[in-house]
C-alpha positions in Angstrom: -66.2 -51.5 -157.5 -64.4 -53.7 -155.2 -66.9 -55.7 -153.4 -65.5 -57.4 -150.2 -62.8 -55.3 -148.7 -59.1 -57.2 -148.3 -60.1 -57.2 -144.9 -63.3 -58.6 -144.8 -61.1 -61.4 -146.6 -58.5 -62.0 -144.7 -60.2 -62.1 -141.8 -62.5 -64.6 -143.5 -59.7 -66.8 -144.6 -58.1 -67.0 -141.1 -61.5 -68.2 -139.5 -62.2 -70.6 -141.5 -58.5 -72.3 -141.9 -58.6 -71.9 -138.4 -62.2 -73.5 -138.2 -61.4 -76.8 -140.3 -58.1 -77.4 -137.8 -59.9 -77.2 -135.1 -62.4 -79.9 -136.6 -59.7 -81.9 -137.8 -57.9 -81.9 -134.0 -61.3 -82.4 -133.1 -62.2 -85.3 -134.2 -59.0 -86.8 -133.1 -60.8 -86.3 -129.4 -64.6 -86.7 -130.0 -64.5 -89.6 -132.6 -63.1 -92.7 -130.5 -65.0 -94.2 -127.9 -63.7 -93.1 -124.4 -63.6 -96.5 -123.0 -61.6 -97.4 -125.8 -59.2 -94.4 -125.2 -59.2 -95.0 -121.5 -58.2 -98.8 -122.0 -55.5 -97.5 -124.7 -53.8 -95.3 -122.5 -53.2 -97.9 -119.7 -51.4 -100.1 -121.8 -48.2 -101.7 -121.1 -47.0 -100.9 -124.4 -48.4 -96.9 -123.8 -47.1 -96.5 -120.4 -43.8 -98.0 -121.6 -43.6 -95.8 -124.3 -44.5 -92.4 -122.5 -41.9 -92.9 -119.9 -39.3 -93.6 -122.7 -40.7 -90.2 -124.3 -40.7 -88.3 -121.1 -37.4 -89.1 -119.9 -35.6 -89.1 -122.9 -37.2 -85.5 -123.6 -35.9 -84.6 -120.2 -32.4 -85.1 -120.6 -32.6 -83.7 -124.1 -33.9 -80.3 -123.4 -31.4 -80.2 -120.6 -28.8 -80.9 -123.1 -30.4 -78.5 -125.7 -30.2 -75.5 -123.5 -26.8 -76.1 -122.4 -26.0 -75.7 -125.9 -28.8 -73.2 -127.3 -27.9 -70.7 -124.7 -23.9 -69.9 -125.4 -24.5 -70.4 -129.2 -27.6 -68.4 -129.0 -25.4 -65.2 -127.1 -22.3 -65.8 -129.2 -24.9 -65.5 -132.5 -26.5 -62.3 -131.3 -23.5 -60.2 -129.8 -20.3 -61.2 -131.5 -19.1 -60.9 -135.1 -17.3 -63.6 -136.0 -15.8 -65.6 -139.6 -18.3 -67.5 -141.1 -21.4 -66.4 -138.9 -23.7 -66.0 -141.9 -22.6 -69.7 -142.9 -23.3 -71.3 -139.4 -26.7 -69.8 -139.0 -27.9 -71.2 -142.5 -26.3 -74.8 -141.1 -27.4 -74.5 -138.0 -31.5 -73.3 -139.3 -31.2 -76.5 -142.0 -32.8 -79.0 -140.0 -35.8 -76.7 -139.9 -36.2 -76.6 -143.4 -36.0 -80.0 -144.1 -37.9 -83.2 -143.1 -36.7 -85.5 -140.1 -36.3 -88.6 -142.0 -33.1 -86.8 -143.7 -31.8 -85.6 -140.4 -32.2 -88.8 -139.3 -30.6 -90.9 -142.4 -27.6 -88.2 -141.8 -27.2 -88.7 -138.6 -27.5 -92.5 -139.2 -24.6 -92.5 -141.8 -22.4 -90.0 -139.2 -22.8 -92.0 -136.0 -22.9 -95.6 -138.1 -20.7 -95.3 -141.6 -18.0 -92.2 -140.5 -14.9 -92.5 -138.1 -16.6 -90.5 -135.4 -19.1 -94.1 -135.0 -16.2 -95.6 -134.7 -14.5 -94.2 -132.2 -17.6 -94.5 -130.3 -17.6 -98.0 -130.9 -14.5 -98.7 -129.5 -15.3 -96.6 -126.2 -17.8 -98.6 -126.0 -20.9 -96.2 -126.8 -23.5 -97.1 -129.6 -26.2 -94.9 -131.1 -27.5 -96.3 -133.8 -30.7 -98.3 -132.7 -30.3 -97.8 -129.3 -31.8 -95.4 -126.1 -29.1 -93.2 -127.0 -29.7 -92.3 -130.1 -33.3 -90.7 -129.0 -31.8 -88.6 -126.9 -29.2 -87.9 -130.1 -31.9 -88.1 -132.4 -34.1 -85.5 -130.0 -31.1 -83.1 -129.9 -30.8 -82.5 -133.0 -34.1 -82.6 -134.0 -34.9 -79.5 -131.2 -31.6 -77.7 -130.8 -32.5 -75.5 -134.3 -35.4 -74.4 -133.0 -34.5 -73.6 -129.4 -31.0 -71.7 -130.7 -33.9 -68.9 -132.4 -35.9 -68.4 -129.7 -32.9 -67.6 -127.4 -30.7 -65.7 -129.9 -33.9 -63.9 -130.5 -34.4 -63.1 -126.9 -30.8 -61.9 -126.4 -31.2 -59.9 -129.4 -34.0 -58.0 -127.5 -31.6 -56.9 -124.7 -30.2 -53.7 -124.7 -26.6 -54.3 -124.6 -25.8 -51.2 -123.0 -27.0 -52.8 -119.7 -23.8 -54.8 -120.3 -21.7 -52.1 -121.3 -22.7 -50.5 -118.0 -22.3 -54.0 -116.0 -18.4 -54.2 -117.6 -18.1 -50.2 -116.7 -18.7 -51.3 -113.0 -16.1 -53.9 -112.9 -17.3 -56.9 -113.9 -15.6 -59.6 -116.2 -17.7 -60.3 -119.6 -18.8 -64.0 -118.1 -20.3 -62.6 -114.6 -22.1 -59.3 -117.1 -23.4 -63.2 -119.2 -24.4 -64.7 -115.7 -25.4 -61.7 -113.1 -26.9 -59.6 -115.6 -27.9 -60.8 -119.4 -29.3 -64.4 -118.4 -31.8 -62.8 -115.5 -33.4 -60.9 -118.3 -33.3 -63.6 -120.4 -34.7 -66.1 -118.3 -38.5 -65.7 -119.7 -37.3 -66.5 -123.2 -35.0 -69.2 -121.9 -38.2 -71.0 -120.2 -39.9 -70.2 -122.8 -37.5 -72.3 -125.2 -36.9 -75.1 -123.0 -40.3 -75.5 -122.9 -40.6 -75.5 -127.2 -37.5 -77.6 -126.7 -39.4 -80.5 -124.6 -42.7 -80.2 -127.2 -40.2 -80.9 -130.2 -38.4 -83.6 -128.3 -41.4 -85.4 -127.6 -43.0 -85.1 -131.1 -39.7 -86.1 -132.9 -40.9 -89.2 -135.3 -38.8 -89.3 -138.5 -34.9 -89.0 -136.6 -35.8 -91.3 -133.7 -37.1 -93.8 -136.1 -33.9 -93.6 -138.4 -31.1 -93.2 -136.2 -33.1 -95.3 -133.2 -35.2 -97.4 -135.1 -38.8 -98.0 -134.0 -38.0 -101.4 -132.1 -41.3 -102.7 -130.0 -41.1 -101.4 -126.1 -37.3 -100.8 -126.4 -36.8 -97.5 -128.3 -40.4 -96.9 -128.4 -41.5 -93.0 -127.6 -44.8 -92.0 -128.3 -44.9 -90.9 -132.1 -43.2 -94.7 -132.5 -46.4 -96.2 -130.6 -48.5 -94.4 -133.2 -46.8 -95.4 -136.2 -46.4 -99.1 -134.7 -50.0 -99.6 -134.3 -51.2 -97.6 -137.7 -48.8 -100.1 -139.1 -50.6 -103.0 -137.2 -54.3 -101.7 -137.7 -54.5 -101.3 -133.9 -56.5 -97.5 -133.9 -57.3 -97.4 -130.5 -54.1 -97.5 -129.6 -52.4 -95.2 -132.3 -55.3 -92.5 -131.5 -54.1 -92.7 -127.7 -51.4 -92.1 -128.5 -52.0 -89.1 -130.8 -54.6 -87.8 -127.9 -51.5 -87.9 -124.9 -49.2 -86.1 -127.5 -51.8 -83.6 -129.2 -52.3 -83.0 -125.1 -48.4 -82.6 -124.5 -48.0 -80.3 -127.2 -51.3 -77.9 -126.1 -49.8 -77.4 -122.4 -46.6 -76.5 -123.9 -48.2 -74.1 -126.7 -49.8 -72.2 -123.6 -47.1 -72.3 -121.4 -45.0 -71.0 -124.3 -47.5 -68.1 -125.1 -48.1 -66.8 -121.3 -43.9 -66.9 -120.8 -42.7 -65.8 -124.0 -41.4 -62.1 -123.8 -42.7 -61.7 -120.5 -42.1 -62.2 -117.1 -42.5 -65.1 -114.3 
């Protein structure tokens, strides 16, 4: 006799993994001392490294989405050589940890003739501003090209086939008629986009390095003062982000799939 249905279980299980993350995040809130926080987070060193974070996450989601959103349509709708081989390479930094992307990306902008044609136009990466902004791109572009293949992938295309009945070229169907009913998924990714951008650790600190209030973003700033035995600071630091990444996971939930 079965006793405790598989529902009973599961339902179990998901409370109470959910219930010992929810102490874990928690603590990361209740345990400091405020005043400690407070004094933390108006710190040269934290302001310094949140406007790095923000800005830098700025222009990366803006560059992610000009790239997420014609590779994301030309994954969904065409059939093309190869496809099967560019989705697996283009899903890889998913699967594996940042401090590989970042050693690769290290090796192609610092050791391979593409860093040196950079070099002589003048444009360094490694260990500088811009290679967050490289190191965030990557790091975010994966995960913003599902969301918006996955999006287009939900429109009909025979709203298209009806829009290129009428007269119009295949780019103004793209632009007057796919991306309006899109646009909820496209926020939606930008927004998962920034989130990423601003938690990226592992590639900034490879292909940037974690250099003290120059390429410092936040995640740095926490790994910096762990590193020094400075908690109050590296638990700010975890608050603002932990914060960041809420807003966005709501934002994300309320827009994806639906309208605004």
């Amino acid at each position: 006799m079965q006793l405790i249905s598989f529902k009973k279980m599961s339902i179990f299980l998901t409370f109470l993994f959910t219930f010992l993350l929810f102490l874990s995040i928690s603590s990361l809130i209740l345990v400091p001392k405020f005043d400690d926080v407070l004094s933390s987070i108006f710190n040269p060193e934290m302001i310094y490294s949140l406007k790095v974070s923000l800005y830098s996450s700025l222009i990366s989601t803006g560059i992610v989405l000009g790239f997420s959103i014609p590779t994301g349509y030309a994954i969904s709708r065409y059939s093309f050589p190869g496809k099967s081989i560019v989705k697996a390479i283009l899903d890889l930094p998913i699967a594996f940890p940042e401090l590989v992307l970042g050693l690769a990306l290290l090796l192609l902008f610092g050791q391979t003739f593409i860093g040196d044609i950079l070099e002589f136009f003048g444009i360094k990466v490694v260990f500088t501003k811009l290679g967050i902004v490289v190191a965030q791109i990557f790091t975010a572009l994966p995960y913003a090209i599902r969301i918006v293949c996955s999006t287009f992938q939900d429109i009909n295309p025979r709203y298209e086939l009806v829009s290129r009945s009428l007269g119009y070229s295949e780019f103004e169907t793209f632009k007057n008629v796919t991306l309006p009913m899109a646009r909820s998924g496209i926020f939606a990714s930008s927004i998962i986009a920034f989130a990423r951008c601003m938690g990226t650790f592992g590639t900034v600190l490879m292909l940037a390095g974690g250099t003290y209030m120059y390429t410092e973003t936040l995640p740095i700033t926490l790994y910096l003062n762990m590193s020094y035995g400075n908690l109050g600071m590296a638990i700010s630091s975890g608050i603002v982000l932990l914060m960041i990444s809420f807003i966005a996971i709501l934002i994300f939930e309320k827009y994806e799939g639906g309208k605004f």
